[in-house]
C-alpha angles and dihedrals in degrees: 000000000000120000083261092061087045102056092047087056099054089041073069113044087047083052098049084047091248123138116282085251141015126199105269086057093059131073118230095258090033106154120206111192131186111196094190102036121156117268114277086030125112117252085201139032121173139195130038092266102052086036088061102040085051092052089041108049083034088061095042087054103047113098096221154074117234104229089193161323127252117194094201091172137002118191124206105221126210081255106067092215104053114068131176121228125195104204151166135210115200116198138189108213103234097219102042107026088231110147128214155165143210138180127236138182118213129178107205122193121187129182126176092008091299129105103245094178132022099181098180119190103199116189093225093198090057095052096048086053090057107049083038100091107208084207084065 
């Protein structure tokens, strides 16, 4: 698969409310990093295993539905198997019906089929804006 056809995938799995990844998408030493995590958060986790156990118990915590996701923009790089991808998740909160969005920047990198490396900015004001329901 190219970075292209991973993203999409995980455009997928995001929309059908899965995980980002799921075993058979990460190498074995894959690395996910999140340079502006929340505090208490890890930056870096690395290895298929713990990658997996973080997207996972991060998915099971989270207290809403994504509605979609929207590529507004996805960028070649001079390394054919590292792309950038402009995005937004938009989410609907379970226990309240209030709907949000919110942007990202990843930089993807795939090799042999495999990501390698999921580096996610995440605009955390954004995102606490858009769990916060102004009807609360």
């Amino acid at each position: 698969m190219t970075p292209r056809d991973m993203y999409e995938r995980m455009r997928q799995n995001w929309i059908s409310n899965a995980p980002a990844f799921d075993e058979e998408m990460l190498a074995d030493d894959m690395v996910l990093e999140t340079p502006f995590a929340m505090p208490g958060r890890p930056v870096t986790t690395t290895g298929r295993a713990d990658v997996l156990a973080y997207v996972r118990a991060g998915h099971a915590s989270v207290p809403f539905r994504f509605d979609d996701c929207r590529s507004l923009a996805v960028h070649d790089t001079a390394a054919p198997e590292t792309i950038v991808v402009e995005y937004e998740l938009a989410a609907t909160m379970i226990a309240t019906g209030f709907s949000a969005s919110a942007p990202f920047i990843g930089v993807l990198t795939v090799r042999d089929g495999r990501i390698t490396r999921w580096r996610e900015y995440q605009n955390q004001a954004a995102i606490a804006a858009a769990m916060n329901d102004p009807a609360r």
